[in-house]
Kinemage of the C-alpha trace (Angstrom):
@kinemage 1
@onewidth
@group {chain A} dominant
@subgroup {mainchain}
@vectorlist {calphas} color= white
{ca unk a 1} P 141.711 148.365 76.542
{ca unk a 2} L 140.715 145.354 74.958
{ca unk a 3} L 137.223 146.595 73.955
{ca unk a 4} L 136.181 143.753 70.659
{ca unk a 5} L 140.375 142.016 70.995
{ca unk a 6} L 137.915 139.322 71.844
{ca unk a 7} L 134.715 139.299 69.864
{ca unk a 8} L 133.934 136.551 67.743
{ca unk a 9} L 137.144 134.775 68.684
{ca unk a 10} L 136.909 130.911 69.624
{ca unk a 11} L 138.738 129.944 72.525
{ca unk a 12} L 139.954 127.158 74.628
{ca unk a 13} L 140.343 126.676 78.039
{ca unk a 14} L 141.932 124.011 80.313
{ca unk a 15} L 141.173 123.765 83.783
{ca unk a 16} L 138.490 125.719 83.038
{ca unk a 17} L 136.117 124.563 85.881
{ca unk a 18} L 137.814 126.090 88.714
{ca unk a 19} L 140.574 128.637 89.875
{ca unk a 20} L 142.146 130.656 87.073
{ca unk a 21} L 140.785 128.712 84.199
{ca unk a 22} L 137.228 129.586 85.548
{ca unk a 23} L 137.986 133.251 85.813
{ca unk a 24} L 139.457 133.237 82.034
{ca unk a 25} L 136.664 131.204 80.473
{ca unk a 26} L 134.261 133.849 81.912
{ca unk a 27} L 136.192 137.089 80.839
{ca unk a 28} L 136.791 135.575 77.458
{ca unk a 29} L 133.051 134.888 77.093
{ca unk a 30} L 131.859 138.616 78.668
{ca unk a 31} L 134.391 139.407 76.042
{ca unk a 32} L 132.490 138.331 73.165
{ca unk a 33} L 134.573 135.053 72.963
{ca unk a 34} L 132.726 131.564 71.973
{ca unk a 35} L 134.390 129.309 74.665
{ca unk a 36} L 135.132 125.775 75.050
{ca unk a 37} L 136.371 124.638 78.698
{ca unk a 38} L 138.284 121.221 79.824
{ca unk a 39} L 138.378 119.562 82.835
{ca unk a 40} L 138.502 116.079 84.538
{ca unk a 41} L 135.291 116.427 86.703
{ca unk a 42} L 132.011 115.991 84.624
{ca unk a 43} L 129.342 118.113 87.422
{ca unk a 44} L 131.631 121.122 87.375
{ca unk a 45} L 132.192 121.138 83.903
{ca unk a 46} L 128.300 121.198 83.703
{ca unk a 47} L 127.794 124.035 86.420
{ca unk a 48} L 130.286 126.186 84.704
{ca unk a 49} L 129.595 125.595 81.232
{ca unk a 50} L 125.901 126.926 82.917
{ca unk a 51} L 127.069 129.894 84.755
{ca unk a 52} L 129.079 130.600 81.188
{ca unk a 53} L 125.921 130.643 78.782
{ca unk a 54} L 123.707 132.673 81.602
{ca unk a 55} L 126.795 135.437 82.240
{ca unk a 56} L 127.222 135.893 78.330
{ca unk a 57} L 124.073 134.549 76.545
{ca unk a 58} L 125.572 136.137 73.078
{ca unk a 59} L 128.409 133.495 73.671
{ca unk a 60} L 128.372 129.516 72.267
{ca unk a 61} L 129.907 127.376 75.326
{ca unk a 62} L 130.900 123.931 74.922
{ca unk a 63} L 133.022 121.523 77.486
{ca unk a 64} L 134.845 118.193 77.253
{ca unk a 65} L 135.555 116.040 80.038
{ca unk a 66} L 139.281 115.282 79.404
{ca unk a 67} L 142.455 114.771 81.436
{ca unk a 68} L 145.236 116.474 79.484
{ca unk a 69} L 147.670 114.220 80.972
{ca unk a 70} L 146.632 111.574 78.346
{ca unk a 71} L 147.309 112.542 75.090
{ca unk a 72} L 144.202 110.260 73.183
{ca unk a 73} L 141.913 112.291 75.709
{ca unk a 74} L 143.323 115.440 74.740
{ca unk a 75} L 143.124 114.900 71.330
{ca unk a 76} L 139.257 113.924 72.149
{ca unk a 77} L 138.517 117.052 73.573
{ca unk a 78} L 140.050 119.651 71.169
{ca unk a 79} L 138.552 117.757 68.505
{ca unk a 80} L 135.313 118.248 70.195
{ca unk a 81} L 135.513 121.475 71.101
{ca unk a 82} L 137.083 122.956 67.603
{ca unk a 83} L 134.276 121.358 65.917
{ca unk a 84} L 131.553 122.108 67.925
{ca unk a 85} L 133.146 126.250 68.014
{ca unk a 86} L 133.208 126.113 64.416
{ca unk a 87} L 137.423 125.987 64.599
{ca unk a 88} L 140.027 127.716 67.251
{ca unk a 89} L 141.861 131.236 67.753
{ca unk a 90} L 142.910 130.825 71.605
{ca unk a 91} L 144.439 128.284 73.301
{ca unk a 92} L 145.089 128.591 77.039
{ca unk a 93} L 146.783 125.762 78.769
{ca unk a 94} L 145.752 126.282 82.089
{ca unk a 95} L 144.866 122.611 83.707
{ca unk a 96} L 147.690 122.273 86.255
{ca unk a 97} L 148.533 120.823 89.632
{ca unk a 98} L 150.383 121.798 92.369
{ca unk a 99} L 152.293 119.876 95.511
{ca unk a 100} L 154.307 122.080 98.336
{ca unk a 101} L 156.199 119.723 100.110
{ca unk a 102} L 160.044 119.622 100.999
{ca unk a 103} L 162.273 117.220 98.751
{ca unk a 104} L 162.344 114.551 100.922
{ca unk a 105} L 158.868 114.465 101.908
{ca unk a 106} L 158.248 114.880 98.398
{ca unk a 107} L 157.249 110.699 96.882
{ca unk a 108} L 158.316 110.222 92.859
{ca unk a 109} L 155.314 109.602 91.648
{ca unk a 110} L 154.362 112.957 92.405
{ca unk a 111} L 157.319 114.873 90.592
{ca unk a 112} L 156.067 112.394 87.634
{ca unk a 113} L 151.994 113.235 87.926
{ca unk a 114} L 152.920 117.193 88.037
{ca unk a 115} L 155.517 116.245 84.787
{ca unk a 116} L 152.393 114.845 83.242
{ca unk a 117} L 149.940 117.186 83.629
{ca unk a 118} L 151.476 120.644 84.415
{ca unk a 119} L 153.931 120.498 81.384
{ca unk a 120} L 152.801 117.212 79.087
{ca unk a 121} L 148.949 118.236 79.436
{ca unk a 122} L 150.100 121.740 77.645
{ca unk a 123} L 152.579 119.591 75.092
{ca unk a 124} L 149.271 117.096 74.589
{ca unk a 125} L 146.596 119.899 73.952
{ca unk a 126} L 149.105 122.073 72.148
{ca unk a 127} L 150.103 119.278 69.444
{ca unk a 128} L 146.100 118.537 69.041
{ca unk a 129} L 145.154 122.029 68.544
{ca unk a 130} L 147.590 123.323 65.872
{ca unk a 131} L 146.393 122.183 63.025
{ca unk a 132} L 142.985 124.319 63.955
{ca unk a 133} L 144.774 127.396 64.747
{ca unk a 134} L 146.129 129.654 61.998
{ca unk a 135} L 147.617 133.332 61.825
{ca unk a 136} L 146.538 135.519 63.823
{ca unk a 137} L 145.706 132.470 66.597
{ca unk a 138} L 147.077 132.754 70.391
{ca unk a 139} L 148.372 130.007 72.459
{ca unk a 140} L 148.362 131.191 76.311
{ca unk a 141} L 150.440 128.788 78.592
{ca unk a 142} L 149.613 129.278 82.293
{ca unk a 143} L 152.603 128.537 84.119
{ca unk a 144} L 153.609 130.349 87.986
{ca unk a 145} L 156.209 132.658 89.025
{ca unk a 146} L 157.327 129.617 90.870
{ca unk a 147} L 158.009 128.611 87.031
{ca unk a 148} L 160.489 131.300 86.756
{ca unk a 149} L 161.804 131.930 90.516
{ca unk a 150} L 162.679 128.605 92.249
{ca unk a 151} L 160.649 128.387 95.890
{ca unk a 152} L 161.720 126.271 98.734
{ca unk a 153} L 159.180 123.534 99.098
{ca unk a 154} L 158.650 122.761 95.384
{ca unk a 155} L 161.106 120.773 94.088
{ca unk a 156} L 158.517 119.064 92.341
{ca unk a 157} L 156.296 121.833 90.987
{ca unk a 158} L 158.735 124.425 90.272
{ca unk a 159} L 160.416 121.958 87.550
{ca unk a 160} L 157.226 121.033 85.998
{ca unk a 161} L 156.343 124.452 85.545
{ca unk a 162} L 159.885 126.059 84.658
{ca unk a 163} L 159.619 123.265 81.515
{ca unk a 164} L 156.062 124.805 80.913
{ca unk a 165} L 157.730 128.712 80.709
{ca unk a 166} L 161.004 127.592 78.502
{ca unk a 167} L 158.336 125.455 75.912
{ca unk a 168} L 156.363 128.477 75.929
{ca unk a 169} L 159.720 130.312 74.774
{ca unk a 170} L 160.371 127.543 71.816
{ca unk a 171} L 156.909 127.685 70.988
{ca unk a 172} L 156.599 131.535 70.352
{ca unk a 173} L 160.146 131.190 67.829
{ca unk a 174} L 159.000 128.143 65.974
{ca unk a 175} L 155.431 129.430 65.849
{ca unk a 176} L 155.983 133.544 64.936
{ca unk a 177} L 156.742 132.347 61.607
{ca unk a 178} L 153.057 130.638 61.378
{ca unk a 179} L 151.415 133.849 62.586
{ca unk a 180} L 150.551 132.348 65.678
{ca unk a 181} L 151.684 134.380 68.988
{ca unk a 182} L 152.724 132.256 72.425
{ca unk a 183} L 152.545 134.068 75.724
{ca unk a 184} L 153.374 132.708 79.154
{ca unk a 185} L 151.437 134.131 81.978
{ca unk a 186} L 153.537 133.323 85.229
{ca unk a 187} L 151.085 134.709 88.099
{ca unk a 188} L 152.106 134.327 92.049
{ca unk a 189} L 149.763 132.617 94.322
{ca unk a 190} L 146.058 132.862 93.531
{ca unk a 191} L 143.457 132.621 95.423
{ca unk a 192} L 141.769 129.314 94.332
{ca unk a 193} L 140.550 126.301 96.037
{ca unk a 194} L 143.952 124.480 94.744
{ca unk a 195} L 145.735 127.605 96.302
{ca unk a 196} L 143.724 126.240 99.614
{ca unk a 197} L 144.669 122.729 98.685
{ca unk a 198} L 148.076 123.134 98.323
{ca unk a 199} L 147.874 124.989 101.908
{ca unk a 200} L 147.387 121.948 104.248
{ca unk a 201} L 150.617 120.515 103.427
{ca unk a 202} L 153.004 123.492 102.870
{ca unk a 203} L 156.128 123.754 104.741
{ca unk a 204} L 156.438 127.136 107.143
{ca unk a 205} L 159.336 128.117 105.287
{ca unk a 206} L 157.320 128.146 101.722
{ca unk a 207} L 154.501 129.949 103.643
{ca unk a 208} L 157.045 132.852 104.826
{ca unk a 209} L 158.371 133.106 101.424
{ca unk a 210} L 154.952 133.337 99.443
{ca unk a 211} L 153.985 136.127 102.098
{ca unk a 212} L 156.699 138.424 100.254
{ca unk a 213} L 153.730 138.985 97.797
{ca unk a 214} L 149.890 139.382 97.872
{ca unk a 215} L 147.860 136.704 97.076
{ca unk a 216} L 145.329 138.120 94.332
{ca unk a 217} L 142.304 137.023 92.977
{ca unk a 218} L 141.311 135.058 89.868
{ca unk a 219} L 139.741 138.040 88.445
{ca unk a 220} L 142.771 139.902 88.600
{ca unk a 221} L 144.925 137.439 87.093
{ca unk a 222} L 142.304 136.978 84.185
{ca unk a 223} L 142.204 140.433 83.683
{ca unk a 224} L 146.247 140.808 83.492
{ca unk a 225} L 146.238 137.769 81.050
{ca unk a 226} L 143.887 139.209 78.493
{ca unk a 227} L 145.463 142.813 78.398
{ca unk a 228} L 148.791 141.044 77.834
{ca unk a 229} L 147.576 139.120 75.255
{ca unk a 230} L 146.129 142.821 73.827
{ca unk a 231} L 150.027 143.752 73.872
{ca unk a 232} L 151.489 141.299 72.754
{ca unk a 233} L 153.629 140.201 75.878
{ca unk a 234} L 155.464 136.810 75.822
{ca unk a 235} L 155.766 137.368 79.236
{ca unk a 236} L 152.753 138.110 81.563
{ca unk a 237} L 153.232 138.367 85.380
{ca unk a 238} L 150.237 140.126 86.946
{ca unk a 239} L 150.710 142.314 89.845
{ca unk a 240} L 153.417 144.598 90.283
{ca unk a 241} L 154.962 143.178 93.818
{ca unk a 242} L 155.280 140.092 91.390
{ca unk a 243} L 157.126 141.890 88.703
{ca unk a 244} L 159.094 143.509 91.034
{ca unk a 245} L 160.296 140.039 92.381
{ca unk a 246} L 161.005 138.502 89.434
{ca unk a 247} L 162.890 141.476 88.146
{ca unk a 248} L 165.167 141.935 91.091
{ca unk a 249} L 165.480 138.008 90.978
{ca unk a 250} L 166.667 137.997 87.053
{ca unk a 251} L 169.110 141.670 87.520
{ca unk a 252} L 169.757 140.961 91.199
{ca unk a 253} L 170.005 137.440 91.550
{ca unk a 254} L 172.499 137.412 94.909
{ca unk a 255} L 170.597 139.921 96.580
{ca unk a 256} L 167.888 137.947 95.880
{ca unk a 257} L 169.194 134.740 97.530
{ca unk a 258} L 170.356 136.455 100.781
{ca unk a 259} L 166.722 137.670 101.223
{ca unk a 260} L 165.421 134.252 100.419
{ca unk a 261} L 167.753 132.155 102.969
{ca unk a 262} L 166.994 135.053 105.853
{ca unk a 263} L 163.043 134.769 105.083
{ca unk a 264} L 163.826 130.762 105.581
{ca unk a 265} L 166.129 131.118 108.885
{ca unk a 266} L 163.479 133.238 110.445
{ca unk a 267} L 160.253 131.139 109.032
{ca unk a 268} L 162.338 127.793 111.106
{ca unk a 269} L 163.581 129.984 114.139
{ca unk a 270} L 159.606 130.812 113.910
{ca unk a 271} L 158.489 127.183 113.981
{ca unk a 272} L 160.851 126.190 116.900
């Protein structure tokens, strides 16, 4: 399906060390892609920028060690990578963080450190790297179907990544005009080690309601993002039980709610 949509093309990754921005930086690259990642940790920006050039040899693969919460930083690292990928054609804005706790358990300099990196990190890199993309480009913003579908237990996250979908929205008017197309992939939960993360601290009730739908792998979310981008989507959710969700949640919101509260009654009868 999207046999040569990729060949040749010079693309960005954030995050791109682990989880879902690992999984993308290596199916842009076995794509054809030339592929620059960013992340915050120097040895597995090394190991992957490794397993990169051995998996697609035909490939160039650069990294910058960068936290996209600081906007000088970001700036650093799109410079670098633009220049050493001879310019830019993708930007995915994947680097994110995520916290399941209940509100009050919740401290404020979390709802400000997801704020800064799940939805500033993408305004950062975004601002730095238009003035290397032109028409034709892609900017892919990675938020969550918890950035779409509010969840019990993140009343931090789900803000910082519902800002992330409706930029992506704003972005994709102001930028059509430019040639440049904005897609928003909103995937449920992935299995990645901030997926496990996230785990030791989540409430039952968030656990029962995440349950409602698979937990897929990187791969597969990867694979949905690029064949969206193929199409054209501005919207990407991978996995149908996903699509479903959202869907019933957008056309069917009250239904929606009733099924949410009795999935949270039982999940607290459940933990005594």
């Amino acid at each position: 399906m999207r046999d040569g949509a990729f060949r040749g093309r010079r693309a960005l990754v954030t995050g791109g060390s682990s989880g879902i921005g690992r999984a993308l930086a290596f199916a842009l690259a076995r794509a054809g892609a030339h592929v620059g990642i960013v992340a915050r940790r120097t040895e597995a920006l090394e190991e992957t920028t490794a397993a990169l050039r051995a998996a697609a040899p035909a490939s160039a693969v650069t990294h910058a060690v960068a936290d996209v919460a600081d906007p000088e930083q970001a700036g650093r690292a799109v410079a670098a990578c633009a220049t050493a990928l001879g310019g830019l054609d993708l930007l995915v804005n994947n680097a994110g963080i995520a916290v399941a706790r209940r509100f009050e358990d919740t401290p404020l300099e979390v709802y400000r450190e997801l704020v800064d990196v799940n939805f500033l990190g993408a305004v950062h890199m975004t601002r730095a790297s238009l003035g290397h993309l032109g028409p034709g480009a892609n900017i892919l913003n990675v938020s969550s179907l918890a950035g779409a579908l509010a969840v019990f237990g993140y009343a931090a996250y789900a803000p910082s990544k519902f800002a992330l979908t409706g930029f992506s929205e704003v972005l994709r008017q102001e930028l059509r005009p430019r040639g440049i197309t904005v897609s928003v992939l909103l995937p449920p939960d992935t299995d990645t080690p901030q997926l496990a993360e996230e785990n030791r601290d989540k409430p039952a009730e968030t656990r029962a309601l995440a349950g409602t739908v698979p937990v897929l792998a990187p791969e597969t979310v990867a694979d949905a993002a690029l064949a969206g981008l193929v199409r054209g989507r501005a919207w990407i959710v991978p996995g149908w039980r996903a699509r479903g969700v959202l869907f019933a949640a957008r056309h069917c919101p009250g239904l929606v709610r009733w099924s949410v509260d009795r999935e949270i009654a039982r999940a607290r009868r459940g933990a005594g």
